[in-house]
N, C-alpha and C positions, 0 to 999 in steps of 0.2 A: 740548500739553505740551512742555516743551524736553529737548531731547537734550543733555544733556553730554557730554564728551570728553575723555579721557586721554589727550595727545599727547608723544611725545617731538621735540626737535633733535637731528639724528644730524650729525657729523662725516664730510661725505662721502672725505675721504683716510681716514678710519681708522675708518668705520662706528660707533665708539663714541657712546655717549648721552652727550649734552651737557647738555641742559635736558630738564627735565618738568613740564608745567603741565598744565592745565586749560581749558577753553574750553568756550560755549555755539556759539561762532561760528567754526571751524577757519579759514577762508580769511583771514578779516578778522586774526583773531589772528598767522596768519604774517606777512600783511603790517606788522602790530604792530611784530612782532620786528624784520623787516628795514630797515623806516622808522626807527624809534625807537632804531636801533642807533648811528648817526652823532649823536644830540644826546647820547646819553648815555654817560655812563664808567663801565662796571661791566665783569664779570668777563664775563660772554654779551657784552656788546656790543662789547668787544675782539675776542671770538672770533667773532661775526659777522662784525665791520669788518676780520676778518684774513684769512676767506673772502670777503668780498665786492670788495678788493683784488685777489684772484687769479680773479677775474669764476664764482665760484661762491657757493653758496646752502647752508645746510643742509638739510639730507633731515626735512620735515615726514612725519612718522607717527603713525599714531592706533593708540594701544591698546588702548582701550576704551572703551567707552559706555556711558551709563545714565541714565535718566529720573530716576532716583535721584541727590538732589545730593551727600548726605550718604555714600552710597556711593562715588563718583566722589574725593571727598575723601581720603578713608581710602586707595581706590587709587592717590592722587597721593603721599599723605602715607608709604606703603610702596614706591613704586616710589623715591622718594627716601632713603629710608632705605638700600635694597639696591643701589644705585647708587653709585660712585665718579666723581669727577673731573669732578663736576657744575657748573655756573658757576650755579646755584641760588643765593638770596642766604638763601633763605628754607629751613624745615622741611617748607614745602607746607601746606596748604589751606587755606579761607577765613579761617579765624582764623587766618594764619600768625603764628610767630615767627623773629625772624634767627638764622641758627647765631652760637654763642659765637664764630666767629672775626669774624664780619660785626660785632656787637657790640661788640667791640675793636678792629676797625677804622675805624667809627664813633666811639667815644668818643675815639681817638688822634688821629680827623681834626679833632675840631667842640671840639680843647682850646683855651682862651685866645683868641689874637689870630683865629685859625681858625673860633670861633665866631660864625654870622651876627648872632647879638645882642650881641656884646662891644662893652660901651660903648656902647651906643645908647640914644639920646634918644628915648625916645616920645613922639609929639606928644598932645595934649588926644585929638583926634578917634581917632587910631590907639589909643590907652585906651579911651575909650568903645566901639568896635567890639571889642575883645577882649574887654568885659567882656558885651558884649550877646551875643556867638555864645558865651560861658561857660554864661550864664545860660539857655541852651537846652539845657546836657547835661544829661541826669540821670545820677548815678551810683547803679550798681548795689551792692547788700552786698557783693556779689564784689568789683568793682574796691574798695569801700573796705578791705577785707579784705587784700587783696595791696596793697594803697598802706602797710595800716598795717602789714604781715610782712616790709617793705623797710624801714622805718625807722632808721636807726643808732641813734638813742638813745632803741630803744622798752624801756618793761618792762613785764612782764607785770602784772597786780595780781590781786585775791582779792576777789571780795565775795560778804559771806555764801556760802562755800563755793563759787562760783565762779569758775575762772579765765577772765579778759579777757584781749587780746593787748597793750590799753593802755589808760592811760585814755579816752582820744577813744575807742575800740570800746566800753568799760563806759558812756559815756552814749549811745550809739548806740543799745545793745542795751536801757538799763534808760530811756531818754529821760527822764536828768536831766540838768540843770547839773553844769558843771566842779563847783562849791561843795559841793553836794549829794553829788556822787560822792567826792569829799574827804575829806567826813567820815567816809562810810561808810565808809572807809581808813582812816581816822583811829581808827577803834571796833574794823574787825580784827583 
């Protein structure tokens, strides 16, 4: 069975927690960090490439452990929480989400001319390959649920005394046609 591990990055000038993740494999992980620090541009790998400049390391430490993954999570997901001044891009744990500021600076980065896709011409074959790895997801009620609770120009509807979030959710849920669910609006 695997051991997981609650590890922090410490700031060896000023002992402060930097990062805190998670790992099955503590060594390989640090070496993660330290390799993967020079290709990429983020907030830890600046502060990586800022000790590794002045021919020092951060101070890998392990918190905790547990055979339990789902436990391990929850302790990642609260050591970040109680933590300041994190280079964390994330909220922590396996289903991470980005904090609001990572979100906004994602969306201000990938605007317009900035965007990898702007203006690009997809070829036949680069179609066909997007549309063939599509056709392997399946989505879940949930993700259609929060797709359709994001909508800008959703509204809710009524059929026979119950409320839908839209119409695409009222034929999900009752699996009729657009036409069919129409009418039933139509007769509310």
């Amino acid at each position: 069975m695997k051991i997981y591990y609650l590890y922090y990055l410490i700031d060896p000038n000023t002992n402060l927690v930097r990062y805190i993740g998670i790992t099955y494999r503590p060594k390989q992980r640090y070496k993660e960090h330290l390799n993967s620090a020079e290709k990429l541009k983020n907030y830890k790998a600046n502060w990586i490439n800022s000790l590794l400049k002045n021919n020092q390391k951060p101070i890998f430490r392990i918190i905790a452990e547990s055979q339990d993954k789902e436990e391990i999570i929850k302790h990642e997901i609260n050591h970040i929480k109680s933590n300041t001044g994190l280079t964390n891009s994330t909220t922590g744990g396996e289903y991470f989400t980005f904090t609001p500021e990572v979100i906004e600076k994602l969306k201000e980065r990938n605007k317009g001319v900035n965007n990898p896709c702007y203006q690009r011409v997809w070829s036949d074959e680069e179609k066909q390959k997007l549309s063939a790895a599509r056709k392997k997801v399946v989505l879940t009620d949930a993700w259609k649920l929060n797709i359709g609770l994001n909508m800008p120009k959703r509204n809710e509807v009524t059929i026979n005394g119950i409320k839908y979030i839209s119409v695409s959710d009222a034929r999900r849920k009752l699996k009729m046609g657009y036409n069919t669910v129409m009418k039933h609006l139509k007769k509310s």
